[in-house]
Backbone as XML, in Angstrom:
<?xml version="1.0"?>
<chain id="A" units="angstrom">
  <residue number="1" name="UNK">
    <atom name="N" x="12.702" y="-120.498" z="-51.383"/>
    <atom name="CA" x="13.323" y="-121.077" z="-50.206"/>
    <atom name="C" x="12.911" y="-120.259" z="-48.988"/>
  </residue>
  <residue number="2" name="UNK">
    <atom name="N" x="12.713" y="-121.195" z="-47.640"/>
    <atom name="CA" x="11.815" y="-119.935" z="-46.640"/>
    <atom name="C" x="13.084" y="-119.954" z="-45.867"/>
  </residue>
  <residue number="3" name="UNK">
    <atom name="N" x="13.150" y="-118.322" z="-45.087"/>
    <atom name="CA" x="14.373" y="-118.272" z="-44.451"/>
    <atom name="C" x="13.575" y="-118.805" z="-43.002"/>
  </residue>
  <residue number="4" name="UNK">
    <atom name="N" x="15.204" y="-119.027" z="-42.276"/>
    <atom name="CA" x="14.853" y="-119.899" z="-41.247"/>
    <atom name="C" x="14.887" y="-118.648" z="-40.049"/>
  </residue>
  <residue number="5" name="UNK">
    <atom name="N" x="14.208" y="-118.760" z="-39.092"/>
    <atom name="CA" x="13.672" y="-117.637" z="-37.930"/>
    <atom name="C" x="14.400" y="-118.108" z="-36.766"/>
  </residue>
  <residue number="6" name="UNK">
    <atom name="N" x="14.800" y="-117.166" z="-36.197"/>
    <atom name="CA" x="14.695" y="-118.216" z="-34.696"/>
    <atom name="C" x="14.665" y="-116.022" z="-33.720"/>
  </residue>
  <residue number="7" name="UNK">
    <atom name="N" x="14.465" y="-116.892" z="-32.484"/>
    <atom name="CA" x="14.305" y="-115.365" z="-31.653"/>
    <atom name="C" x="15.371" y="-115.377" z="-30.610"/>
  </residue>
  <residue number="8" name="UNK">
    <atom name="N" x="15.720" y="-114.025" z="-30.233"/>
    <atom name="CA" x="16.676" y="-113.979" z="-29.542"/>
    <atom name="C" x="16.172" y="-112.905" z="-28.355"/>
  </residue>
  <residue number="9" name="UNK">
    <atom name="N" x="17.132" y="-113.587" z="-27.441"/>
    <atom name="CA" x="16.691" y="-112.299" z="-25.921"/>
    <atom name="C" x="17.146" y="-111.332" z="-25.603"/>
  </residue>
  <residue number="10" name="UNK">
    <atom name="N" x="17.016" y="-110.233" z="-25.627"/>
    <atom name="CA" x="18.111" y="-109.136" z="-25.080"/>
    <atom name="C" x="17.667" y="-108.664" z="-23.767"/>
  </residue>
  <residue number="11" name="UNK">
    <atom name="N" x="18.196" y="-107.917" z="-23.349"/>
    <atom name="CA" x="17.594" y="-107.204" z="-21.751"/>
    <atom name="C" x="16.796" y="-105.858" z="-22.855"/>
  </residue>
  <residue number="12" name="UNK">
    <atom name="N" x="15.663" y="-105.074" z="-21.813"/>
    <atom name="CA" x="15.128" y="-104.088" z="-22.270"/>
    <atom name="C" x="15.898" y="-102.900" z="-22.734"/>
  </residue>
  <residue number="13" name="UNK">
    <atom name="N" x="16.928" y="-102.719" z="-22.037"/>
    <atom name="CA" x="17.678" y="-101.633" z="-22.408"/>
    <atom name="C" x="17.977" y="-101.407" z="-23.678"/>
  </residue>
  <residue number="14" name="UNK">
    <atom name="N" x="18.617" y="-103.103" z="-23.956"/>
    <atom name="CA" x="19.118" y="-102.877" z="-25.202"/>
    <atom name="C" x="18.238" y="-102.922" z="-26.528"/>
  </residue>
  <residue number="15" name="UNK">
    <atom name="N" x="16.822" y="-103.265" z="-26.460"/>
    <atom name="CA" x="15.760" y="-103.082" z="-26.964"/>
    <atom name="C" x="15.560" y="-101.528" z="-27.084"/>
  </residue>
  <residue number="16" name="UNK">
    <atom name="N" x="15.361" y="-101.560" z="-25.897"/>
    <atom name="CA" x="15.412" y="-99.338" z="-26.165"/>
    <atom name="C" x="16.021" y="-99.093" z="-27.086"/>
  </residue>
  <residue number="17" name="UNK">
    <atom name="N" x="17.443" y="-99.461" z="-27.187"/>
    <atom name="CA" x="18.482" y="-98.660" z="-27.552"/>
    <atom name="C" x="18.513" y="-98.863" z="-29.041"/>
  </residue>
  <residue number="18" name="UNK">
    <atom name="N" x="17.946" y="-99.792" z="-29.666"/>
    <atom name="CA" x="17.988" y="-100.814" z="-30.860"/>
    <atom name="C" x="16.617" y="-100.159" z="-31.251"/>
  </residue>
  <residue number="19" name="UNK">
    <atom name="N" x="15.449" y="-99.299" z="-30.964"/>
    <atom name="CA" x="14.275" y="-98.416" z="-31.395"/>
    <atom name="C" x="14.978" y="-97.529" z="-31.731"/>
  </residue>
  <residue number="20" name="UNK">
    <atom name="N" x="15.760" y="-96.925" z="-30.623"/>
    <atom name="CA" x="16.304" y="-95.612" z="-30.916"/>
    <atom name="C" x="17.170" y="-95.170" z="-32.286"/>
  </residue>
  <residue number="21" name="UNK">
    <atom name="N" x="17.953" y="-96.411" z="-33.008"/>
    <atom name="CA" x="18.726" y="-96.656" z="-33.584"/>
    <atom name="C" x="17.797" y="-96.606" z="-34.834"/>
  </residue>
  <residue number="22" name="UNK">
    <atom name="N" x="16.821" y="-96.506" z="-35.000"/>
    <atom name="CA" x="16.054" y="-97.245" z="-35.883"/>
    <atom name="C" x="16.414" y="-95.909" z="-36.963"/>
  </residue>
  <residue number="23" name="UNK">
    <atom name="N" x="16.098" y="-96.391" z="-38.747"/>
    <atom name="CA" x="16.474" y="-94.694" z="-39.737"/>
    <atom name="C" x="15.166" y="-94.423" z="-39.704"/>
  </residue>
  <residue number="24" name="UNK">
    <atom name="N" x="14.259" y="-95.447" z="-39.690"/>
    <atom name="CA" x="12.970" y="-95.094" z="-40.047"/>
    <atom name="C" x="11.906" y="-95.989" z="-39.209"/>
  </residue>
  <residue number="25" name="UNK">
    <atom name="N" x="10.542" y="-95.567" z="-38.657"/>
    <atom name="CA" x="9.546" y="-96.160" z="-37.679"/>
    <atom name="C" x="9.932" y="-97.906" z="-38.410"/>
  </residue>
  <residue number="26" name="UNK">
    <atom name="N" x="9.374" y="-98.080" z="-39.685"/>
    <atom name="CA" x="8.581" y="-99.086" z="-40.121"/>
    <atom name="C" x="10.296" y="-100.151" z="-40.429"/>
  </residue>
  <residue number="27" name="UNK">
    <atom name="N" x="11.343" y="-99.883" z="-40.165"/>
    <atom name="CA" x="12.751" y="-100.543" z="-40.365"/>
    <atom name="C" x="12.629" y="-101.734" z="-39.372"/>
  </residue>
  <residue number="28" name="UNK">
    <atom name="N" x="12.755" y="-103.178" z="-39.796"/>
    <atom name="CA" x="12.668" y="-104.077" z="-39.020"/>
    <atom name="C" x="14.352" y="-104.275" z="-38.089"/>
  </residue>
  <residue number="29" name="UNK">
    <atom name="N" x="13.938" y="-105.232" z="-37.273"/>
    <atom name="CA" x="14.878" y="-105.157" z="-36.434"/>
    <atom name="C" x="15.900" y="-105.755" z="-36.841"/>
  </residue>
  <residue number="30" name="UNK">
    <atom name="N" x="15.832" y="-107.048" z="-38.160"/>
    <atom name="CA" x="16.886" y="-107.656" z="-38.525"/>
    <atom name="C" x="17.699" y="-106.772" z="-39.608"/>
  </residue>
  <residue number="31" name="UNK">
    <atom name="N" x="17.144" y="-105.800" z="-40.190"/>
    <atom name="CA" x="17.840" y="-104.940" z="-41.091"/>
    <atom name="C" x="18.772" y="-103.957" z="-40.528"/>
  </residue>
  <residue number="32" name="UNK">
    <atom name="N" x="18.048" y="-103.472" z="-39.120"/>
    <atom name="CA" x="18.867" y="-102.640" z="-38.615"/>
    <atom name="C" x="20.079" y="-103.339" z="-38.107"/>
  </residue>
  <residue number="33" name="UNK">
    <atom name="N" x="19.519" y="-104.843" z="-37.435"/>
    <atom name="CA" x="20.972" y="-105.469" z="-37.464"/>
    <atom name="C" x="22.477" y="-105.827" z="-37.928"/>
  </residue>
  <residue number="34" name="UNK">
    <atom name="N" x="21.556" y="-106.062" z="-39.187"/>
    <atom name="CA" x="22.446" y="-106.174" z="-40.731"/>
    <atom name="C" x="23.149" y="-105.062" z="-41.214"/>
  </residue>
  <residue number="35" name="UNK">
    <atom name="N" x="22.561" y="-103.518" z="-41.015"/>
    <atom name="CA" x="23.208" y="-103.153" z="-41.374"/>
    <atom name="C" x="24.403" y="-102.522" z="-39.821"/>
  </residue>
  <residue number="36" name="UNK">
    <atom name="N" x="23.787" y="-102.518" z="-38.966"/>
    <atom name="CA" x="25.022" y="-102.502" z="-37.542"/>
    <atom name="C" x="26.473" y="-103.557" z="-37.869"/>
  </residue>
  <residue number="37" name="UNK">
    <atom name="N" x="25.989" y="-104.470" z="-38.337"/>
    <atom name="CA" x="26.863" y="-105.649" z="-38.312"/>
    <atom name="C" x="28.020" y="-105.790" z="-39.585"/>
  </residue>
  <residue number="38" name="UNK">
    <atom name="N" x="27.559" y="-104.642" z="-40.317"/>
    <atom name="CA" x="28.136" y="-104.372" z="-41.639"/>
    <atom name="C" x="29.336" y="-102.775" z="-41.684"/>
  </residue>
  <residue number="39" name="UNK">
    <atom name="N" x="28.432" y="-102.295" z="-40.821"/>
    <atom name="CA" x="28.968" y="-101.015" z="-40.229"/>
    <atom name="C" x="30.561" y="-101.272" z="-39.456"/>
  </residue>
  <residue number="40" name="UNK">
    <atom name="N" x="30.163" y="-102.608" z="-38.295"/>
    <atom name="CA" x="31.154" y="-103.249" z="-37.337"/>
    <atom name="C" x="32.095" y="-103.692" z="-38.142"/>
  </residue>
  <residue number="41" name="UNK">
    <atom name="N" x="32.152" y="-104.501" z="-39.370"/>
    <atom name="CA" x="33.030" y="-105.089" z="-40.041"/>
    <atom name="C" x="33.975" y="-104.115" z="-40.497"/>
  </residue>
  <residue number="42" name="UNK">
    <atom name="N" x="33.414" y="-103.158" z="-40.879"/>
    <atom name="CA" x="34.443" y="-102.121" z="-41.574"/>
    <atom name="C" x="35.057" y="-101.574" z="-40.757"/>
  </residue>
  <residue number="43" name="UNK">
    <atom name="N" x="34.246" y="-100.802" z="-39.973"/>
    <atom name="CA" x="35.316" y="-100.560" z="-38.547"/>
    <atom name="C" x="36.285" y="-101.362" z="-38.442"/>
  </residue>
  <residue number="44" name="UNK">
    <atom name="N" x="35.755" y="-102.300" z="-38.414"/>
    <atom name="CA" x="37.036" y="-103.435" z="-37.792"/>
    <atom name="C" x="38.143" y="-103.552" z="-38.728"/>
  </residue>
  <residue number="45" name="UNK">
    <atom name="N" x="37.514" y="-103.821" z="-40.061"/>
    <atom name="CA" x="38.449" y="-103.752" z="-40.966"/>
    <atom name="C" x="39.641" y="-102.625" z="-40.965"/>
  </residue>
  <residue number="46" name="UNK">
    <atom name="N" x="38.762" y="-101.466" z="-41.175"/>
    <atom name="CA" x="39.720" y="-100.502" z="-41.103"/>
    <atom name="C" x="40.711" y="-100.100" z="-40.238"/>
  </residue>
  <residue number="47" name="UNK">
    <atom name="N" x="40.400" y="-100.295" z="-38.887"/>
    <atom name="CA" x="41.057" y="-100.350" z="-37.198"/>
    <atom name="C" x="42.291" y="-101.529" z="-37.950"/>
  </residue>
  <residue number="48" name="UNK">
    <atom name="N" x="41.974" y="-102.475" z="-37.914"/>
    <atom name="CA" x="43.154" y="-103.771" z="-38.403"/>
    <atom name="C" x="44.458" y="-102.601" z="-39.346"/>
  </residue>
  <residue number="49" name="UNK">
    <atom name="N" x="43.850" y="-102.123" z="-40.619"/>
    <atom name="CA" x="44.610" y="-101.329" z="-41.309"/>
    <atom name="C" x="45.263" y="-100.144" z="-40.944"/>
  </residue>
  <residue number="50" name="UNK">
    <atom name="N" x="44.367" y="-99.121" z="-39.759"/>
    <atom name="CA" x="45.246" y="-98.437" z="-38.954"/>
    <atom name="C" x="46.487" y="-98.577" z="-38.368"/>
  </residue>
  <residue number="51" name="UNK">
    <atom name="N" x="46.382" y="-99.870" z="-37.569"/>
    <atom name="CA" x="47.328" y="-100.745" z="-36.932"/>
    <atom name="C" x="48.520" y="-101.202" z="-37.505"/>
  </residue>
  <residue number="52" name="UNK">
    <atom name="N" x="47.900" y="-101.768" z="-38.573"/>
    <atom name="CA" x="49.010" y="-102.533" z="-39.645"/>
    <atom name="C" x="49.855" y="-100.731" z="-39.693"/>
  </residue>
  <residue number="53" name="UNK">
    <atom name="N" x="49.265" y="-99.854" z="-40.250"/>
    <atom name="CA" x="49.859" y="-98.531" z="-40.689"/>
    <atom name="C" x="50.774" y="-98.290" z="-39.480"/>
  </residue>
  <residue number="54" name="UNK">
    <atom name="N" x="50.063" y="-98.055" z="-38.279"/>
    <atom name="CA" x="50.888" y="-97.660" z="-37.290"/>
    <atom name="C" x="51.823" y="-98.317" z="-37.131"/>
  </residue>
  <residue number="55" name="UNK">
    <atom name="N" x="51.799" y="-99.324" z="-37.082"/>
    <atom name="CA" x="53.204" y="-100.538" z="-36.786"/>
    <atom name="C" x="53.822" y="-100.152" z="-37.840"/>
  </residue>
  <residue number="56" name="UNK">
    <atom name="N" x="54.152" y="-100.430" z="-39.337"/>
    <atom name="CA" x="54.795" y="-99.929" z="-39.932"/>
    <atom name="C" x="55.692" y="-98.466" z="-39.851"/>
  </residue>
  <residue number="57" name="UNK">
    <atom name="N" x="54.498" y="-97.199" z="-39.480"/>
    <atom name="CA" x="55.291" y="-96.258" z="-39.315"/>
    <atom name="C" x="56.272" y="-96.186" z="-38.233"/>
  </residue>
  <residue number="58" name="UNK">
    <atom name="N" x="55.936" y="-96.711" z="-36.913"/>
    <atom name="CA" x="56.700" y="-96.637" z="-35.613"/>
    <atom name="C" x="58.400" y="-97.080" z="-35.809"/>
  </residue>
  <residue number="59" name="UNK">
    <atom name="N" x="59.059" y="-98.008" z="-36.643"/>
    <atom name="CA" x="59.728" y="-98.453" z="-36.633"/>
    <atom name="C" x="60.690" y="-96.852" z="-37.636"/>
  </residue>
  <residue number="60" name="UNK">
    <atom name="N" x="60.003" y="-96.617" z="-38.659"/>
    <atom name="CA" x="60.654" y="-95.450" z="-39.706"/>
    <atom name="C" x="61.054" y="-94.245" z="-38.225"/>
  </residue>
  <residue number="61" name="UNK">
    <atom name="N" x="59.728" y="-93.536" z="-37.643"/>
    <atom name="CA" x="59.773" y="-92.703" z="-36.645"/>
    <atom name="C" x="61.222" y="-93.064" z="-35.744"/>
  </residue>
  <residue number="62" name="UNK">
    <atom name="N" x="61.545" y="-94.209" z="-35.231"/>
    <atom name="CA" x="62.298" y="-94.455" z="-34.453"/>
    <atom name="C" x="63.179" y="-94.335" z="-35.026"/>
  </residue>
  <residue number="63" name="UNK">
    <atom name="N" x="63.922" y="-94.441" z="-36.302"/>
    <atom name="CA" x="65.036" y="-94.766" z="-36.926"/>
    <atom name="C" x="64.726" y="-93.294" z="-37.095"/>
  </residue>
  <residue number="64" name="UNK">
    <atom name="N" x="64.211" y="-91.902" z="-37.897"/>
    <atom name="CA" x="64.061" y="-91.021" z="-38.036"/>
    <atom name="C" x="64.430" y="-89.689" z="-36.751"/>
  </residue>
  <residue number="65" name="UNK">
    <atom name="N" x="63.982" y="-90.524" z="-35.211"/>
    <atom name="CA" x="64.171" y="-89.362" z="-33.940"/>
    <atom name="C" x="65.009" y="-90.388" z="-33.463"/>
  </residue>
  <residue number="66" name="UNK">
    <atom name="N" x="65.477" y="-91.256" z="-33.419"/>
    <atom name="CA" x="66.770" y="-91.561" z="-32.580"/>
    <atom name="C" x="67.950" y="-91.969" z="-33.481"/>
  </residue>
  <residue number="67" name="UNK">
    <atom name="N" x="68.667" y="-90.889" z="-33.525"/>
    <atom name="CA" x="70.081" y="-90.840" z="-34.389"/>
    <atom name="C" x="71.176" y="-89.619" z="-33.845"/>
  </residue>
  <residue number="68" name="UNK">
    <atom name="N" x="72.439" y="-90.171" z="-34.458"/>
    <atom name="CA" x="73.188" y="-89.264" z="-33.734"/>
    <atom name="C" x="73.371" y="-87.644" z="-33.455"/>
  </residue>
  <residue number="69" name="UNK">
    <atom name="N" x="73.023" y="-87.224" z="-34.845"/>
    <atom name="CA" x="72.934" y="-86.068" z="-35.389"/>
    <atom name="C" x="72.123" y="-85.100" z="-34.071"/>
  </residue>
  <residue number="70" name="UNK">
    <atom name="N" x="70.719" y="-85.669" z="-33.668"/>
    <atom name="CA" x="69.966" y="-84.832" z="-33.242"/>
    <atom name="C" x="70.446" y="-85.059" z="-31.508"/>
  </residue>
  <residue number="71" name="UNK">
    <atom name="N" x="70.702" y="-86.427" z="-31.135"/>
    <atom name="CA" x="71.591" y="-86.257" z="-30.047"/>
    <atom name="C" x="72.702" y="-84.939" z="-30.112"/>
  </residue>
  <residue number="72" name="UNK">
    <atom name="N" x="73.763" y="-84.709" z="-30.963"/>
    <atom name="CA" x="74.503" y="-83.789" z="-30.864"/>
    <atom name="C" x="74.057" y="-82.781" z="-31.171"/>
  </residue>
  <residue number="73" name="UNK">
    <atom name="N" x="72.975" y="-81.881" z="-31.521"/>
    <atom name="CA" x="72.145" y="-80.621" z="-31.609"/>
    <atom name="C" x="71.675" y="-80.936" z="-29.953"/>
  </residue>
  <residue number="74" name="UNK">
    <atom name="N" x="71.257" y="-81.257" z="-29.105"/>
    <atom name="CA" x="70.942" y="-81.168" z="-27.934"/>
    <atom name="C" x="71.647" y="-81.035" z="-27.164"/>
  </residue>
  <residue number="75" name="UNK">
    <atom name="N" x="72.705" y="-81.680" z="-27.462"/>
    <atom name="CA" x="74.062" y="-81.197" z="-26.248"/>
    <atom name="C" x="74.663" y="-79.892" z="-26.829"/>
  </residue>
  <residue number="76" name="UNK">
    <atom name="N" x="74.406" y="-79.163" z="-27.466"/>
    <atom name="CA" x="75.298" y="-78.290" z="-27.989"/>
    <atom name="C" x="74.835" y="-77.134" z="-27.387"/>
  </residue>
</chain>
C-alpha cells in the first residue's frame, strides 16, 4: 500500500529549528515529527493527570489547614 504524501509550509525559522532538533544528520523530517508528536501526547497526558492529582489533593489540604484546632494555636 503506498503512503499518501502531501507537503506542508512552515516559515524558515521553524525549519531551522526542526534541523536543529534532528538525533541524527540522515533522520527524516517526518520521523522527527512523529516522534515530537508522541513526546506532546504524553506530556499532555501526564499534565491532564497532574491536574486531576492536584484537584484532588486541594480539597484534602483545605479540610487539613482550615480547622478549628489550628485557628486556636494562633490566637493563643
Amino acid at each position: 500500500m503506498a503512503q499518501s504524501v502531501t507537503t506542508i509550509q512552515v516559515d524558515k525559522s521553524v525549519l531551522s529549528e526542526l534541523k536543529k532538533a534532528k538525533e541524527y544528520p540522515e533522520q527524516s523530517y517526518n520521523t522527527l515529527l512523529q516522534r515530537m508528536i508522541a513526546l506532546y501526547k504524553r506530556a499532555k497526558e501526564r499534565n491532564q493527570y497532574d491536574d486531576f492529582l492536584h484537584q484532588i489533593q486541594q480539597s484534602k489540604m483545605k479540610e487539613l489547614w482550615d480547622n478549628k484546632e489550628d485557628e486556636a494555636w494562633e490566637n493563643a
